[in-house]
C-alpha positions in Angstrom: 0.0 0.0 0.0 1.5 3.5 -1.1 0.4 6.1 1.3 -1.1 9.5 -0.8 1.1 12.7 0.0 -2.9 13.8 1.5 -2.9 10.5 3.9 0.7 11.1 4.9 0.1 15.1 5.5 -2.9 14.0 7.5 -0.9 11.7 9.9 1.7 14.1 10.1 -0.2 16.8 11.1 -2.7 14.9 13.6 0.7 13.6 15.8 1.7 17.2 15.8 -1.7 18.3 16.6 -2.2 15.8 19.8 1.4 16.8 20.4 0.8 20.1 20.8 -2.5 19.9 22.6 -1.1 17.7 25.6 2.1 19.7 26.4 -0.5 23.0 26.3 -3.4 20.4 28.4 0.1 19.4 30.7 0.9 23.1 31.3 -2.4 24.6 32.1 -3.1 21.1 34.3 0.0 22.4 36.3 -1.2 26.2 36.7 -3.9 25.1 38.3 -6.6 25.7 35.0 -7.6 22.2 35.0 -9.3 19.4 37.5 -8.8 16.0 38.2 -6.1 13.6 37.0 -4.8 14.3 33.4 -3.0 11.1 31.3 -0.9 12.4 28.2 0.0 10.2 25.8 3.5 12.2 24.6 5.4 9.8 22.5 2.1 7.6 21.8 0.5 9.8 19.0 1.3 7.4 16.1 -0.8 4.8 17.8 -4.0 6.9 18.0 -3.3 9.1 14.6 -2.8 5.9 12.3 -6.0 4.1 13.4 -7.9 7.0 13.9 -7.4 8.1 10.0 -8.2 4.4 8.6 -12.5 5.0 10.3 -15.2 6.7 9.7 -17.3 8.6 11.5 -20.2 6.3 12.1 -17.3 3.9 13.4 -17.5 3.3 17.2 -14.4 4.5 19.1 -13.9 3.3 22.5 -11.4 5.6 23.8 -9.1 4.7 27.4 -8.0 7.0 29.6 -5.0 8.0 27.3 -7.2 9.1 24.1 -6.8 12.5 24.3 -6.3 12.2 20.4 -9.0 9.6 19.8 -11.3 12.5 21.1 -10.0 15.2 19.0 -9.8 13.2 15.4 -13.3 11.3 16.3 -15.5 14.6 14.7 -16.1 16.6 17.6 -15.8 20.5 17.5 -12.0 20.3 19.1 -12.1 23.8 21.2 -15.3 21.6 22.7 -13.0 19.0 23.9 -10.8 21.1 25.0 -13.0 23.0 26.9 -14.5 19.9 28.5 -11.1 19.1 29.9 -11.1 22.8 31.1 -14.9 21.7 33.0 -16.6 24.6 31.2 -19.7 25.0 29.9 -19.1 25.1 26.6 -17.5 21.3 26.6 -18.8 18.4 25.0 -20.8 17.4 28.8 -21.3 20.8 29.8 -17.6 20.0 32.1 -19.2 17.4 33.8 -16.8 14.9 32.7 -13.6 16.6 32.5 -10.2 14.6 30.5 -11.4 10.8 31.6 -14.5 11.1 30.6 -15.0 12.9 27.0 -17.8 11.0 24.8 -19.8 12.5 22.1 -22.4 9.9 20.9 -22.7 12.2 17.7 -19.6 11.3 16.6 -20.0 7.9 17.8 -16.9 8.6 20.6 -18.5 6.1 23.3 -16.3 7.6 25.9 -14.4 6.4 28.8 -15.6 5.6 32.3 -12.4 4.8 34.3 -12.7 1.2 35.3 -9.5 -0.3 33.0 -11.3 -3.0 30.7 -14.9 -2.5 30.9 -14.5 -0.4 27.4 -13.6 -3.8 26.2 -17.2 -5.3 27.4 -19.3 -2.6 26.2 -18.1 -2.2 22.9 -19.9 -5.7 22.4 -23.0 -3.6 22.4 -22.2 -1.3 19.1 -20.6 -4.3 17.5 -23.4 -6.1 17.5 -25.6 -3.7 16.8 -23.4 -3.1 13.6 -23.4 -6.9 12.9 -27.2 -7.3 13.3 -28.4 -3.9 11.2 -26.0 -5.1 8.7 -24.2 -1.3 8.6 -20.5 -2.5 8.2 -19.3 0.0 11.1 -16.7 -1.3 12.8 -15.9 -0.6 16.5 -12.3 0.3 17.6 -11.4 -0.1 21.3 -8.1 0.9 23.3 -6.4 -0.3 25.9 -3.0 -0.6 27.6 -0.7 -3.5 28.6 -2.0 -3.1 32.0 -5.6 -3.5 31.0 -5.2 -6.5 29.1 -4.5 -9.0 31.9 -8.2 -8.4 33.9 -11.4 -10.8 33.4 -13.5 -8.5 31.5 -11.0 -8.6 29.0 -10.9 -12.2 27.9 -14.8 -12.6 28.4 -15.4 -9.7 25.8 -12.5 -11.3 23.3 -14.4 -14.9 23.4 -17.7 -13.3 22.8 -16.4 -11.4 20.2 -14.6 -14.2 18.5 -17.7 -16.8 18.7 -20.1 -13.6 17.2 -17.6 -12.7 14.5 -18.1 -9.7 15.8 -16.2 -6.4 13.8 -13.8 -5.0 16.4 -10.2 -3.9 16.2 -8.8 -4.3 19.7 -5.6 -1.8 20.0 -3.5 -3.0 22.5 -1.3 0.3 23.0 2.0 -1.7 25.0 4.0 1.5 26.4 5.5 -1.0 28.7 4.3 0.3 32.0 1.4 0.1 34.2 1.9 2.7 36.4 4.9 1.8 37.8 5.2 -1.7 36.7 7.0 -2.8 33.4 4.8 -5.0 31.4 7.5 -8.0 32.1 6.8 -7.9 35.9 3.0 -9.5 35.8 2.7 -10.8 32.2 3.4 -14.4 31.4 3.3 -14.8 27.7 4.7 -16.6 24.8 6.4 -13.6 22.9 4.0 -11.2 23.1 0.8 -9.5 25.1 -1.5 -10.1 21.8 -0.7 -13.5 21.3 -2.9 -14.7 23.7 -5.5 -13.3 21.5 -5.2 -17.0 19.5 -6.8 -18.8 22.6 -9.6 -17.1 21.4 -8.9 -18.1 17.1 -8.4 -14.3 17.2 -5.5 -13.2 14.6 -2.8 -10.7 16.0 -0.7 -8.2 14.7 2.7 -6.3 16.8 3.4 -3.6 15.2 6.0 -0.8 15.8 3.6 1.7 17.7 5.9 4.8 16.3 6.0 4.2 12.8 2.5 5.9 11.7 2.4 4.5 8.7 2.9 1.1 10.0 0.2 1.5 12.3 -2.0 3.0 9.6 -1.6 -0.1 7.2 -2.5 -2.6 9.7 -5.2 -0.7 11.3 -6.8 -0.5 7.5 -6.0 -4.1 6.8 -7.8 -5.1 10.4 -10.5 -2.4 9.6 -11.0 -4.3 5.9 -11.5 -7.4 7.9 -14.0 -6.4 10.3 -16.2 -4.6 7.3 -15.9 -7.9 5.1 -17.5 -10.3 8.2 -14.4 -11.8 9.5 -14.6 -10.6 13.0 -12.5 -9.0 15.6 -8.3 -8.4 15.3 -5.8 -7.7 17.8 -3.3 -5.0 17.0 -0.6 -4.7 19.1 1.1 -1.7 19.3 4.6 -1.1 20.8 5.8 2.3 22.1 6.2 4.5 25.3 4.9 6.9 26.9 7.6 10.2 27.8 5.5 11.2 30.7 4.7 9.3 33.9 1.6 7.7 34.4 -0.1 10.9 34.9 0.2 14.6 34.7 2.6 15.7 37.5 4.0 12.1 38.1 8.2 12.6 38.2 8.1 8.9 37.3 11.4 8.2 39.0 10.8 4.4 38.5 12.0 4.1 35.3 15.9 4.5 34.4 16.7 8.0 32.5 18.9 6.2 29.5 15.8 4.7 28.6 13.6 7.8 28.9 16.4 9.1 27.1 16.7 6.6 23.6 12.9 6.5 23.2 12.7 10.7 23.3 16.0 11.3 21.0 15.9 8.2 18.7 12.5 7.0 18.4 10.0 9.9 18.7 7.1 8.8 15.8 6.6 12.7 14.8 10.3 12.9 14.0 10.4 9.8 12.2 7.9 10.7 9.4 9.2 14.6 9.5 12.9 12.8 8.1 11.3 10.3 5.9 9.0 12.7 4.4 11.4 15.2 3.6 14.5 12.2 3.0 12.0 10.8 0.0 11.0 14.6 -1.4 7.2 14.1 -0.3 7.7 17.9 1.3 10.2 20.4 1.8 11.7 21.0 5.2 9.5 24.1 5.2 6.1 22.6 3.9 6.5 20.6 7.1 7.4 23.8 9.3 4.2 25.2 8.2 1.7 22.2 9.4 3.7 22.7 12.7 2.8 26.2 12.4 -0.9 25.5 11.7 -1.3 23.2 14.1 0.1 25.6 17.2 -2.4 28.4 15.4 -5.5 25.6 16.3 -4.7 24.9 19.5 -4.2 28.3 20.1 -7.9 29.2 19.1 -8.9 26.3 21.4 -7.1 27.9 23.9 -8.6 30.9 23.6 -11.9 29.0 23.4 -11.5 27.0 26.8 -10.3 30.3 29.0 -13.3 32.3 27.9 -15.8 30.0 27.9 -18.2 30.5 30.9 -17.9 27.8 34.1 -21.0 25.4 34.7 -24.1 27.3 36.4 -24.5 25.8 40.2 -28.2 25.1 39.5 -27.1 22.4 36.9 -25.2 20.8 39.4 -27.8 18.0 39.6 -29.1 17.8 36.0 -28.8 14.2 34.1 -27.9 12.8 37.6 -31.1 9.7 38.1 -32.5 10.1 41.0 -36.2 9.0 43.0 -39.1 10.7 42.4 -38.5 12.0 46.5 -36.2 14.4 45.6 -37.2 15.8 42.1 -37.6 19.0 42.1 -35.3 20.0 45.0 
């Protein structure tokens, strides 16, 4: 598969574009701008920008807790995310549900709801309802290394794999849990998505920083799911720069390694060199989709800040409650 100079601008520009908005979501988190817990996936964007580009809109995404960029390429209004993680207003649940919990139905973004592997239970529920109205969407579903080992997971992959069901599992392996490297609780053959053949489910390890990797097996797995075949297992391998979470110094994990995957093996810097190695662009037709993409998230910015803070009285609204206190 040759990649168009439009598919390979487009991947290039969304990994600079979820770039850009986490270190601008990671230094407004730490001015005090932003609630709750914040989970950046720096050094991860390849993973979510090539699958993201191989669906559709009417394709169910299942983001984690790490999708920053599944939320922003899904088809929402972006300065609506963004203002959602801010918990104004003006975001996609009115702030209710701040950076873990960003869903628009609209766009068929199913959201997150913080308990690691139930995504991979409820996304069932789409895929099915694909497979039984005959639609062809396909449901997409991430999760991390660490998520991969609970019950949840291996019900939903047997159920899936009996049904023929069309869903692409991304298994994004950034070799921690927290704290823990992957080899520490893990016992596999080779590697985490093996296992998916207990279930006669084919897998697929890819190189989770080469886009274009990603992007040709997410749109062979996608092909799959469309054409009947049921469910695939991509598993992607990369790392996450930050700690587990906004703020996290991360001191478990030696600096030389920190160090190799930021200098040698950053997937935005990757593609930048090959693109401009094989003549696709010029070193400055690249400069300027940098450019553009700090001039969007500066508008979202802008967006976010002004945007007015949730009235109190809605405190309570969409909350299901008894008839005994409606109307309090």
């Amino acid at each position: 598969m040759n990649l168009s100079k439009r598919v390979l601008k487009e991947l290039y520009y969304n990994m600079v574009l979820i770039r850009d908005f986490e270190d601008m979501v990671d230094k407004y988190a730490k001015k005090g701008y932003i609630p709750g817990f914040i989970h950046l996936s720096t050094g991860q964007e390849a993973c979510q920008a090539g699958v993201m580009l191989t669906l559709k809109e009417t394709d169910y995404k299942f983001p984690d807790h790490r999708s920053h960029g599944v939320c922003l390429l899904s088809g929402t209004p972006k300065e609506r995310v963004l203002a959602e993680i801010f918990a104004k207003k003006t975001g996609i649940s009115g702030g209710r549900g701040g950076s873990m919990h960003i869903l628009d139905i609209k766009c068929r973004n199913m959201g997150f709801n913080a308990i690691q592997g139930a995504n991979m239970v409820t996304c069932l529920g789409t895929a099915f309802a694909s497979q039984y109205n005959n639609t062809q969407d396909v449901t997409a579903v991430f999760c991390g290394d660490g998520t991969i080992g609970r019950g949840e997971v291996h019900e939903g992959m047997n159920i899936a794999a009996k049904w023929k069901l069309p869903i692409i599992y991304v298994l994004v392996n950034n070799e921690y849990a927290i704290s823990t490297r992957v080899e520490s609780v893990h016992s596999y053959p080779k590697n985490l998505s093996d296992r998916a053949w207990g279930y006669c489910i084919p897998n697929e390890v890819i190189d989770g920083n080469d886009v274009i990797a990603v992007y040709k097996a997410s749109a062979k797995a996608v092909k799959r799911a469309r054409d009947g075949e049921g469910p695939t297992v991509l598993e992607l391998l990369t790392y996450r720069w930050q700690g587990m979470f906004s703020g996290d110094p991360a001191a478990y994990r030696p600096k030389d390694e920190v160090k190799i995957w930021k200098e040698k093996r950053c997937p935005i810097k990757r593609l930048r060199e090959k693109m401009i190695s094989d003549k696709i662009f010029s070193a400055e037709e690249v400069d300027e989709l940098n450019k553009q993409s700090l001039e969007e998230i500066e508008g979202m910015l802008k967006y976010a800040i002004e945007s007015p803070e949730p009235e109190p009285q809605d405190a309570l609204k969409y909350i299901y409650a008894g008839k005994e206190v409606e109307g309090r």
